[in-house]
C-alpha positions as CSV (number, residue, x, y, z in Angstrom):
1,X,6.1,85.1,20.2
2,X,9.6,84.4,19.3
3,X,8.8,80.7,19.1
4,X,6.1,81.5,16.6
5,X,8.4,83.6,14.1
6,X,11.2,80.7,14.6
7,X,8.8,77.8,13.4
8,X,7.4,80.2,10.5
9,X,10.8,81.3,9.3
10,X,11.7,77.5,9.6
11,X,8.7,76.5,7.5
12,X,9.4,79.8,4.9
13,X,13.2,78.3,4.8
14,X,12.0,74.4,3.7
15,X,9.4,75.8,1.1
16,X,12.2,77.9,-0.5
17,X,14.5,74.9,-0.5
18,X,11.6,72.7,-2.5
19,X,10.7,75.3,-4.7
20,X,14.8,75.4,-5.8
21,X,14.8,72.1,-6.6
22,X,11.5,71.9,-8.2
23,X,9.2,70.1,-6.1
24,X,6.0,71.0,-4.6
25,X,5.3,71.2,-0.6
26,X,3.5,67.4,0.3
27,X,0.4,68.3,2.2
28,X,-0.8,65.8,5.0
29,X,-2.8,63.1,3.7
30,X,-5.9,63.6,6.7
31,X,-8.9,62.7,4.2
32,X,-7.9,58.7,4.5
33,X,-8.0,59.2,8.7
34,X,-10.9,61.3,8.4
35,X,-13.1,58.6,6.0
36,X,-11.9,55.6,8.2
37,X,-14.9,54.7,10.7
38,X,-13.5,53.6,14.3
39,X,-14.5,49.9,14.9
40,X,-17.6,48.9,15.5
41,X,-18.4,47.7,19.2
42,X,-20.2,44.3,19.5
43,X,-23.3,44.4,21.5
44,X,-23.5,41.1,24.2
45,X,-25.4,39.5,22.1
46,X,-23.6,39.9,19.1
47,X,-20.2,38.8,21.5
48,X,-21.8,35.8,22.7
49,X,-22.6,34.6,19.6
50,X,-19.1,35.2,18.2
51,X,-18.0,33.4,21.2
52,X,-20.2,30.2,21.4
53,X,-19.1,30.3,16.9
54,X,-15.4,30.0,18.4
55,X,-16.5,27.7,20.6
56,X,-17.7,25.1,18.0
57,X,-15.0,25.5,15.6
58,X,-12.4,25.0,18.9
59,X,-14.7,21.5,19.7
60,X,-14.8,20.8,16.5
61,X,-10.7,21.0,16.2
62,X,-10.2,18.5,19.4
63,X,-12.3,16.3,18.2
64,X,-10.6,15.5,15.0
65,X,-7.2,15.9,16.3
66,X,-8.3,13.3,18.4
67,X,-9.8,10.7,16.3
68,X,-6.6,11.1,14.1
69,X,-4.7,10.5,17.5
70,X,-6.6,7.2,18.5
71,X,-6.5,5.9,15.0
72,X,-2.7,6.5,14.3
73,X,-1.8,4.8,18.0
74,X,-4.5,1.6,16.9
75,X,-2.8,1.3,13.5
76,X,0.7,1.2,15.5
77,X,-0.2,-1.4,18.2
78,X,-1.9,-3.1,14.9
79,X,1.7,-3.6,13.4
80,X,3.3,-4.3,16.6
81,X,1.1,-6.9,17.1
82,X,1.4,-8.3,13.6
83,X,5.2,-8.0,13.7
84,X,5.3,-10.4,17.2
85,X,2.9,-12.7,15.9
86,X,4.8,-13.4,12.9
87,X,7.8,-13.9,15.4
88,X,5.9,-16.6,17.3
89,X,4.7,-18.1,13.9
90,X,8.0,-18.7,13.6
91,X,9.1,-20.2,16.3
92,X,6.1,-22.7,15.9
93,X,8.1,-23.6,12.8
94,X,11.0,-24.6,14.4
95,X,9.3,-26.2,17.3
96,X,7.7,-28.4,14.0
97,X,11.0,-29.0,12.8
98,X,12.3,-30.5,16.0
99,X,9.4,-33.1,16.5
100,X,10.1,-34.6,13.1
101,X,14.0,-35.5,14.6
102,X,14.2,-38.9,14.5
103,X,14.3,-40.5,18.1
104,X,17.0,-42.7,19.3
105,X,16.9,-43.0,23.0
106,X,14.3,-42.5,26.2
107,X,16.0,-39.1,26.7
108,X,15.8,-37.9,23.2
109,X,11.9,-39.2,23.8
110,X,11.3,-37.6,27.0
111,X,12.8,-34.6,25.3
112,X,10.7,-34.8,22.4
113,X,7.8,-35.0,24.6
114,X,8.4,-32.1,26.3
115,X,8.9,-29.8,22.7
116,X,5.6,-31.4,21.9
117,X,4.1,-29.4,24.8
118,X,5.8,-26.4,24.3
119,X,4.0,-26.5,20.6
120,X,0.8,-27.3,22.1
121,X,1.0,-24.2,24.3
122,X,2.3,-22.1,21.4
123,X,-0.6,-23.1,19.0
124,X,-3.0,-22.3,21.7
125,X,-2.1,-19.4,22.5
126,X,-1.7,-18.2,18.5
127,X,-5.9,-19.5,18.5
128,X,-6.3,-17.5,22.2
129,X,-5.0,-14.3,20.0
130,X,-7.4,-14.9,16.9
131,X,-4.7,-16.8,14.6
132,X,-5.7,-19.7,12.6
133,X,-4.4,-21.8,9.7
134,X,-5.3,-21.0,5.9
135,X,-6.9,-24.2,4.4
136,X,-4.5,-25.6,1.7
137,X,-7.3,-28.1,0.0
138,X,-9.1,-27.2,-2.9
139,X,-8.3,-24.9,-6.0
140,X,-4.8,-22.1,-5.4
141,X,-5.9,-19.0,-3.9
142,X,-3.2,-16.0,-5.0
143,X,-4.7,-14.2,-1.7
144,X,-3.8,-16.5,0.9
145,X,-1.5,-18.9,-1.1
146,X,2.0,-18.7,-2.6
147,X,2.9,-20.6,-5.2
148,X,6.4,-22.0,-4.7
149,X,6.5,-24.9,-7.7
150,X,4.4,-26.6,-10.0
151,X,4.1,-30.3,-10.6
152,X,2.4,-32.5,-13.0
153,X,-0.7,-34.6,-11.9
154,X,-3.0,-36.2,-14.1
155,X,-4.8,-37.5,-11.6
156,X,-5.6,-33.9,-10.6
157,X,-7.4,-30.8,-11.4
158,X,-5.0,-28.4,-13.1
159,X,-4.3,-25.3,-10.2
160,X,-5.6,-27.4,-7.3
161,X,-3.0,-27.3,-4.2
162,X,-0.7,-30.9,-5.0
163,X,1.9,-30.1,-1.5
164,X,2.1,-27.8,1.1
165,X,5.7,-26.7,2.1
166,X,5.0,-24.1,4.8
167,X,1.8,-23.3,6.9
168,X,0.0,-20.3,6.5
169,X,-1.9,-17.9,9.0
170,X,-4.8,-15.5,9.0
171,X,-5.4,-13.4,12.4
172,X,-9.3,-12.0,11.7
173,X,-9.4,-12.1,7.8
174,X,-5.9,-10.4,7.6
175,X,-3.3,-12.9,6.2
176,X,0.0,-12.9,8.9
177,X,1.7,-15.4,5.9
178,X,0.8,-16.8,2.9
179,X,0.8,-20.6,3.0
180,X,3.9,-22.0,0.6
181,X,2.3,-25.1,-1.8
182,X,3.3,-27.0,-5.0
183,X,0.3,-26.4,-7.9
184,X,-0.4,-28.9,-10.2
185,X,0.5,-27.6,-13.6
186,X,-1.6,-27.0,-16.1
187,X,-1.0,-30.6,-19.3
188,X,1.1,-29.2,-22.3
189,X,-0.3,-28.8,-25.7
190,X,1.2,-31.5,-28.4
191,X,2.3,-29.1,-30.9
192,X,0.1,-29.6,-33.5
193,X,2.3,-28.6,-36.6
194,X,4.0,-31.4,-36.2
195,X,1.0,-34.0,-35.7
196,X,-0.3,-32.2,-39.4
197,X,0.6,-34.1,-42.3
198,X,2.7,-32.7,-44.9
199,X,0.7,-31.5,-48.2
200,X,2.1,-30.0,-51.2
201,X,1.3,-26.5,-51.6
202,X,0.6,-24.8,-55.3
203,X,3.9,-23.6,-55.8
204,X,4.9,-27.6,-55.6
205,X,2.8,-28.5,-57.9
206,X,3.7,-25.8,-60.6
207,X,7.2,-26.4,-60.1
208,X,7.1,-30.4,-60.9
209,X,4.9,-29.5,-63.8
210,X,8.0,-27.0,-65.3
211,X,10.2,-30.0,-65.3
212,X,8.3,-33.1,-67.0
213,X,9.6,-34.1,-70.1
214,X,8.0,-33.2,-73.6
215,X,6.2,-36.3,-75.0
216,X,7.0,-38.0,-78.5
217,X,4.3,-36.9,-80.1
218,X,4.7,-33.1,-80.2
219,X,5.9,-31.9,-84.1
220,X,9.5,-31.5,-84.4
């Protein structure tokens, strides 16, 4: 009983308190907890379908994070295996270079011989891996070709490949290195102002007219 008047005389002391400074008791807002529904419960079926959705969409997930996995570690061997090739290209290069030494005794020869070998190897095992040369006959091809100078050739086909000065490689259709050629120039064009001849314009004419001398037999 004496708890009861102590919470009422409590309550009667806080609404005098809000009434002095001019504001109005805040009743609990219980309509927004009355009006909200508890959840609704699935039924089994209901669950298993939200389950076997979850299902798909978790499949679904895996598989693309997969083929993005597989496709990024391809495209990463791919340049690995371009970067090495390139490197053994390379090497075949200098292996070139040292079979065009000139040979002076029977153990420069025997040496010689044995570099021709190593090539050999080397260039079949570039053709064992897919790699073969770019074809530097015929018309200049910006794709597989690079243009290092031009030369004149009348005897030639202006853009046609005149020299080749380093071999280039395609490994299945993709170009390892363009092939370094001369072109053959295209023939200059005489400049044909000069070949005109010279004819006297209008103004020419008017102008030697303006200075001939009056004849005799105008009046005086």
């Amino acid at each position: 009983m004496k708890k009861k008047r102590k919470q009422k005389a409590e309550h009667d002391e806080e609404s005098a308190q809000k009434e002095g400074t001019g504001q109005e008791p805040q009743e609990e807002d219980t309509t927004a907890e009355a009006t909200e529904e508890p959840p609704k419960e699935l039924t089994p079926e209901e669950r298993i379908v939200e389950l076997e959705g979850l299902l798909q969409r978790s499949r679904a997930d895996f598989a693309n994070l997969r083929r993005r996995s597989l496709a990024e570690s391809d495209a990463a061997v791919a340049r690995a295996e371009t970067a090495l090739l390139r490197e053994m290209l390379t090497l075949a290069d200098w292996l070139e270079m040292a079979l065009t030494a000139e040979v002076t005794s029977p153990d420069a020869t025997t040496l010689q011989e044995g570099v021709r070998l190593t090539r050999d190897q080397l260039t079949g095992l570039l053709t064992n891996l897919g790699v073969k040369e770019i074809s530097t006959t015929g018309a200049f091809n910006p794709d597989e070709h690079q243009a290092v100078s031009t030369v004149d050739d009348e005897d030639r086909d202006p853009g046609t490949i005149a020299a080749v000065i380093r071999k280039g490689f395609l490994r299945r259709s993709e170009v390892l290195r363009h092939a370094q050629v001369k072109v053959v120039a295209e023939p200059e064009t005489p400049d044909t102002d000069e070949d005109l001849p010279e004819q006297d314009s209008p103004l020419d004419d008017a102008a030697e007219a303006s200075t001939e001398k009056p004849s005799s037999k105008d009046p005086a």
